[in-house]
N, C-alpha and C positions, 0 to 999 in steps of 0.2 A: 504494500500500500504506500502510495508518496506521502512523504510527510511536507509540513509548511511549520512556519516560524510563525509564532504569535507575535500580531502586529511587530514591534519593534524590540521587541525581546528578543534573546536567546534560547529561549524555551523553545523545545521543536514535539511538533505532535503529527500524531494521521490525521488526514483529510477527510476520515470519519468516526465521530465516537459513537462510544456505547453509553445510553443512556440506563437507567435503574429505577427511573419511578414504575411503582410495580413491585420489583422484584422484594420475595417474601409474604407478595397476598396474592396475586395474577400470576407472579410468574415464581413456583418453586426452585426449591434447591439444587435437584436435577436439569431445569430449562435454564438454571442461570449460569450453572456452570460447564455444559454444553456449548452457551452465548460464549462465555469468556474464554475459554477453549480455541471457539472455532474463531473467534475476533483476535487473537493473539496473535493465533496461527497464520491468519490471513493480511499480518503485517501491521494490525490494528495496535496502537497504545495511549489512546486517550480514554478515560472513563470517567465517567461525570455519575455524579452521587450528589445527596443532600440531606444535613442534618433534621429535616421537613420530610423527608419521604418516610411514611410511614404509623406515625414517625420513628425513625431509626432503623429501622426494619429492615431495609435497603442498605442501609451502611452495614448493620451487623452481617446480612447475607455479603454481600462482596469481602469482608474482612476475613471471612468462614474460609473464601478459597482461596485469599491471597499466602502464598507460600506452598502450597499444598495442589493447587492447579494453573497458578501462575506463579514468577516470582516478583516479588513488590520492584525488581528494578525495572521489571517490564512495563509496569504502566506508568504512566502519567494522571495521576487522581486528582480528581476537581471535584472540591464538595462545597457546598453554600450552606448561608449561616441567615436567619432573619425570619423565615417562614416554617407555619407548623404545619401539617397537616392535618387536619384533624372534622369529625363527622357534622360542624356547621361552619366551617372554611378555612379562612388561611390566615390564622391573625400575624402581624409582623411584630417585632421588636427588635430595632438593631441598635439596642442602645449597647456601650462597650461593655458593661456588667452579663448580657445575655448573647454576645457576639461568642467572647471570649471563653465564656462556660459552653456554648454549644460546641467550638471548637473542639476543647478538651474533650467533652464526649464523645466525637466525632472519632480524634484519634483514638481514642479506647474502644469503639465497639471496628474498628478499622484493621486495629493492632498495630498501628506504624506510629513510628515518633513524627510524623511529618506529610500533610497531604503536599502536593507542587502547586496546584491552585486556588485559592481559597477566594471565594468571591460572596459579597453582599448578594443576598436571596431577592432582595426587592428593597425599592425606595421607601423611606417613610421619612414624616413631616415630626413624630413622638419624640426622635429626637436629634440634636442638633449634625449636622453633617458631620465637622471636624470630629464630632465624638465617635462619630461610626467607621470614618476613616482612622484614626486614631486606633481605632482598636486592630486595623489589617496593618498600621505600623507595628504594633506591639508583638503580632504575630509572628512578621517576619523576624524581627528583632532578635524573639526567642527559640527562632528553630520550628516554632509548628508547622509553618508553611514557607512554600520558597519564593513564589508567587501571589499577589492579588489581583483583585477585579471587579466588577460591578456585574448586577444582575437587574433586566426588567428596567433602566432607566431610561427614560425618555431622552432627546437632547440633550436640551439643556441639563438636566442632571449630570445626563456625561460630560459633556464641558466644564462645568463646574466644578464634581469630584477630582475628574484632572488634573483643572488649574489647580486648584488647593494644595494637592499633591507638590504639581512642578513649584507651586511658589514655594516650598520648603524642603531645601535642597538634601535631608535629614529624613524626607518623607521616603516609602514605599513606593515607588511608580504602581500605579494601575496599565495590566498590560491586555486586559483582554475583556470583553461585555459577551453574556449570554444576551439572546431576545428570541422573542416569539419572530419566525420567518418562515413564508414558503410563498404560493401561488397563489395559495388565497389570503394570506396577511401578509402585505406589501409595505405595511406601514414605516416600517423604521430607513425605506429607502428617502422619505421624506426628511429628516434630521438625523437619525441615527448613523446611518451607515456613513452619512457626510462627515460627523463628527468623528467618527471613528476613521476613518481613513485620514483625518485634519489630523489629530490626535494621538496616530501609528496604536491604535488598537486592534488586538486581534476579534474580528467575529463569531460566535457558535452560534448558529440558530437552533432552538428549540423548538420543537412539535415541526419538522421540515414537513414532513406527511400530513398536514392540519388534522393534526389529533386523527391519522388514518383516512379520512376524504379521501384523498386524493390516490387514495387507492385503490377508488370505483367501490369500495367494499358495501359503501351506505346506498348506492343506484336504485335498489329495489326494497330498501327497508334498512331494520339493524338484526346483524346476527348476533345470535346469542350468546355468542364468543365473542364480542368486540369491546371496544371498549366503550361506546354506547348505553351496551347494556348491566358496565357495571357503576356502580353508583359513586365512588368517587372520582371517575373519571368521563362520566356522562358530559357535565359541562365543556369540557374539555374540546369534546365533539359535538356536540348542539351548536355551539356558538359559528360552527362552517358551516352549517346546514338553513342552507337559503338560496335563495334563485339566482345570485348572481355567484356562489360558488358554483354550482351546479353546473351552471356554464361552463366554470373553469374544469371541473372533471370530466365534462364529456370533452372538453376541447385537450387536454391530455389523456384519453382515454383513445379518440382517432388519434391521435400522434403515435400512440403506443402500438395500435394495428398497423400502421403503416409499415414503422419500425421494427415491426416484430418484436415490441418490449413488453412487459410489464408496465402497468401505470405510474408501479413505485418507482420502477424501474426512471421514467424520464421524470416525475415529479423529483426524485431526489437529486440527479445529474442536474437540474436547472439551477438549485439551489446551491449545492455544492460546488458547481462552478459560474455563479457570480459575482461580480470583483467586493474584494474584500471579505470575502467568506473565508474564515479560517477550515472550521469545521463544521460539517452540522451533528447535531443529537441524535441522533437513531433508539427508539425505544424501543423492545420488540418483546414482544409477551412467548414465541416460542424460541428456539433455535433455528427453525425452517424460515419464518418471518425474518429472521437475524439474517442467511446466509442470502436470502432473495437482497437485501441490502446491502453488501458484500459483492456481491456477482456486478456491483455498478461500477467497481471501481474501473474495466478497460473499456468504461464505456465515454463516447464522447456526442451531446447531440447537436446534429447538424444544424450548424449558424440558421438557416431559415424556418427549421422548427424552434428555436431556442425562441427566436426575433418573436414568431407567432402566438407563443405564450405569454412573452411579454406581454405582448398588445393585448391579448384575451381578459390577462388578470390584472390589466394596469387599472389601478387604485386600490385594490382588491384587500378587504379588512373584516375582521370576524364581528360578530356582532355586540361583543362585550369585551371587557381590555384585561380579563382577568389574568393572573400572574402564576406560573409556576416554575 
């Protein structure tokens, strides 16, 4: 798998990660460690986790097989700190007292003395910025992580945590922003992605598949195996599900007949190879889901279908702005 350099860092990772929300309630200990297995194998070493998944649940399963079915110097582990998960939403707190303690948990149910990127889960207003960045100084300071970054921030946010950063030459650089991206949430190409390329940050888009749309799955209804039909991940995929996404899946669904692909197949190559796209998120509830994701890396789609999806999903935005 090629690897790329986060924005302007040193930090070098694959061109696609493994995501882990899920894993330990949708996806057992068997289908994860199958995932990890075949993503290894296949050249893969970024994986993304979060003290919010679960909650924890997800961090302890990945920790289960670090050593034992990978070795810890093989990956590249990015966990986030700020959201919970939990059965009536996602409350944030990233004040440094609840930063710094999720951390620590993070590495213990992980088992490593150090994740490589640790990034804010989401913005909040509770409390003041410099305390929240303050705390991804503290981190790197003492070893827990080697890396930070931002999660879920709008522009401006990102500009702002930046500057903050750059004004104190004693700070942590910020090297890298998760966001919600794909065909049907076009959003962050409006301020985000500007700022992040102004700014030499690296991109991960999360949910590239819009929560699985884009993978024709939802065409005819919701399977019962999707992630539709399980309840904390329902919203997830409700929110693509509307008439101007729809568009966009049958307009990569003929692209994908033509091409003899998979839907996922050209939905995640578009996104993957957008400029300034570091890596995207890949979730994938089996190992078979996982390898279908996998199979894109020699794939490349031709400038005129690329150009046509553009145009298809240009503005193209989910219905709610919810954060994971």
């Amino acid at each position: 798998m090629q690897q790329r350099r986060v924005g302007h860092s040193g930090l070098v990772v694959s061109r696609l990660g493994l995501g882990t929300w899920g894993w330990g309630q949708r996806t057992d200990e068997h289908e994860a460690r199958e995932q990890l297995s075949a993503f290894v194998t296949a050249g893969g070493s970024l994986v993304d986790t979060a003290a919010g998944y679960g909650p924890g649940i997800a961090e302890e399963l990945l920790g289960s097989l670090i050593g034992t079915t990978v070795a810890r110097d093989e990956l590249v582990i990015t966990t986030k700190a700020g959201l919970t998960e939990t059965p009536h939403g996602w409350p944030c707190d990233v004040s440094r007292r609840a930063m710094l303690g999720s951390l620590e948990g993070s590495l213990r149910r992980l088992g490593t003395d150090h994740v490589d990127l640790w990034l804010v889960h989401d913005w909040s207003d509770a409390a003041p910025l410099e305390e929240t960045l303050g705390a991804l100084d503290a981190a790197v300071r003492s070893g827990m992580t080697r890396y930070v970054g931002i999660s879920n921030y709008c522009g401006w946010q990102t500009g702002q945590a930046v500057t903050w950063q750059r004004a104190h030459p004693d700070r942590a650089p910020l090297v890298g922003t998760q966001v919600s991206y794909s065909l049907v949430d076009r959003r962050i190409e409006e301020e985000v992605l500007p700022a992040a390329e102004a700014l030499g940050l690296g991109v991960f888009p999360w949910s590239p598949l819009g929560g699985g749309v884009l993978t024709g799955k939802y065409r005819r209804g919701t399977p019962a195996d999707s992630r539709a039909a399980w309840d904390p991940m329902a919203e997830s995929v409700e929110r693509f599900l509307d008439g101007d996404s729809a568009r966009v899946v049958e307009a990569v669904s003929r692209a994908a007949d033509g091409l003899g692909w998979s839907p996922l197949q050209v939905a995640l190559t578009w996104v993957r190879d957008r400029d300034g796209v570091t890596a995207p998120i890949v979730g994938a509830r089996t190992a078979a889901q996982l390898a279908e994701a996998l199979s894109t890396e020699d794939l490349v789609l031709p400038p005129e279908i690329a150009d046509a999806l553009t145009d298809v999903s240009a503005g193209a935005r989910p219905s709610d702005t919810r954060s994971v």
